[in-house]
C-alpha positions in Angstrom: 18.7 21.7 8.6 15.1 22.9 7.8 13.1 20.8 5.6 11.3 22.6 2.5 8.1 23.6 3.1 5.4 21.4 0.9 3.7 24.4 -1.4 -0.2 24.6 -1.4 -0.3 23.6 -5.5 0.7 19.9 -3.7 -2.1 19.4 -1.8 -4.4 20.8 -4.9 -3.6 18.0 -6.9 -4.1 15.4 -3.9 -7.8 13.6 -4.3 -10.0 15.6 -1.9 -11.4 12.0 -0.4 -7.5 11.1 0.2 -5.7 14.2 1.2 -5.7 13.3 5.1 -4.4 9.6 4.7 -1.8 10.7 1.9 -0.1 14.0 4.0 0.4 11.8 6.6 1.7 8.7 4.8 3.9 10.5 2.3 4.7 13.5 4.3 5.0 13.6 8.1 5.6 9.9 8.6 8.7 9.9 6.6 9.6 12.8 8.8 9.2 11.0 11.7 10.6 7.7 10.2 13.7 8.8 8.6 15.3 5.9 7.0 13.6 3.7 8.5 10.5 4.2 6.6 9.7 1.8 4.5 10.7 -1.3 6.6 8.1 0.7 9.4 5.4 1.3 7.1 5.9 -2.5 6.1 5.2 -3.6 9.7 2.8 -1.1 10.6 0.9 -2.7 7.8 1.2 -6.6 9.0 0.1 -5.5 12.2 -3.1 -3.4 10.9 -4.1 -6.9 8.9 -3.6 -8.7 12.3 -5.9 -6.2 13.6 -9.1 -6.8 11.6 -10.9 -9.9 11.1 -10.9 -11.7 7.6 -12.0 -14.6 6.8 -12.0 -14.6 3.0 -10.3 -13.0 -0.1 -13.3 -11.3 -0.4 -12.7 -9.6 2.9 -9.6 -8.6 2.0 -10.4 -7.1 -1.8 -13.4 -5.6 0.5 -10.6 -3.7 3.0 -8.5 -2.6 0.2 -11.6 -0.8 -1.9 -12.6 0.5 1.8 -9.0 2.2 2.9 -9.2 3.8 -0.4 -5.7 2.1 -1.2 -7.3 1.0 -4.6 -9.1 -1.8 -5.9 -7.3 -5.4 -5.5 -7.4 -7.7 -7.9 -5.6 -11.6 -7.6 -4.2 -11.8 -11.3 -2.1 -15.5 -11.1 -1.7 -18.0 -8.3 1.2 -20.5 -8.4 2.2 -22.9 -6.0 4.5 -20.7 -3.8 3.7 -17.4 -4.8 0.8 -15.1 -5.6 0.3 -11.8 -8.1 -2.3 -8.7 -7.4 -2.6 -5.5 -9.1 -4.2 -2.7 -7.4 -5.2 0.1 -9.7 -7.8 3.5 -8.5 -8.5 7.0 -9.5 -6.7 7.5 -6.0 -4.2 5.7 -7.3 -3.5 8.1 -10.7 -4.0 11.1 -7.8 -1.1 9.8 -6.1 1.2 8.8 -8.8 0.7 12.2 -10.6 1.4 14.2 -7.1 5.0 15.2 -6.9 5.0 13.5 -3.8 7.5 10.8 -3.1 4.7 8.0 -2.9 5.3 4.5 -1.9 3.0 1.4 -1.4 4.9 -0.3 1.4 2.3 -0.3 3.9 -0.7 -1.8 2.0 2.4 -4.7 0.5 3.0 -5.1 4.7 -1.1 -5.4 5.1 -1.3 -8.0 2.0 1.9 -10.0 3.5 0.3 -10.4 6.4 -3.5 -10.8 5.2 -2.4 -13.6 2.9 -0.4 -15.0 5.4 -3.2 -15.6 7.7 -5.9 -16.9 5.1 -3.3 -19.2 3.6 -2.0 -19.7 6.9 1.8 -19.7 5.3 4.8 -17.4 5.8 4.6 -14.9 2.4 6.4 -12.0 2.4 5.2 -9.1 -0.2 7.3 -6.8 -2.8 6.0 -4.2 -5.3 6.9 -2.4 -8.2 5.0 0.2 -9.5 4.1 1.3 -13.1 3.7 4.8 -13.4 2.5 4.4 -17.5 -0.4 2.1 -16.0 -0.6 3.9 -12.7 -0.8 0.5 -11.9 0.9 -1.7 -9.0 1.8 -5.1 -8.6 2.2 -6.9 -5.8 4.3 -10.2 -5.3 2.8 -12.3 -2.3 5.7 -14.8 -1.9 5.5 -17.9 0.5 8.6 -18.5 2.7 7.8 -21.5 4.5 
């Protein structure tokens, strides 16, 4: 079965500073992927984070605004669990494309980021909010 080809008013509404990252996340790697998808973009992102050195929260707000995945922002802290929003103009690009977008990779990156500054198991969720063009992330501790 061939797969529909992705028409060129698609990549027109992509954000010009974005286009490369975002045909390859929301295009060819689900190809590739299949099914599997979002559980591999989850752990591609913990291993990026275990790539890079941070030190900080401020490292890691400084990595999100400099992968373009939108600017991070640590809204509540509780005992087990913390909230962040990420919100960008690349964001709203995404969000309005007809592409099928998901944020699994940067909630993998944050898991694992957190993880290491906090030095604590967390796993991360998120649910986006298209109205907002807004998403939240749920940094949970397991241990």
């Amino acid at each position: 079965m061939q797969k529909e080809e992705l028409p060129l008013h698609v990549i027109e509404q992509l954000s010009s500073e974005t286009i490369g990252y975002d045909i390859l996340k929301y295009v060819s790697l689900p190809n590739v992927f299949g099914a599997e998808k979002e559980a591999i973009m989850y752990y591609v992102g913990r291993d990026l984070a275990r790539n890079i050195e941070m030190r900080s929260m401020d490292d890691l707000l400084y990595l999100f605004d400099k992968f373009r995945w939108g600017k991070l922002e640590l809204i509540k802290q509780k005992k087990n669990e913390m909230t962040f929003h990420l919100m960008s103009d690349d964001i709203v690009h995404r969000l309005r494309s007809p592409l099928e977008v998901d944020f699994r990779l940067e909630a993998g990156f944050l898991a694992e980021a957190i993880q290491r500054l906090y030095e604590r198991h967390s796993e991360c969720t998120e649910k986006v909010n298209e109205k907002l063009y807004r998403v939240q992330f749920k940094v949970i501790f397991t241990d």
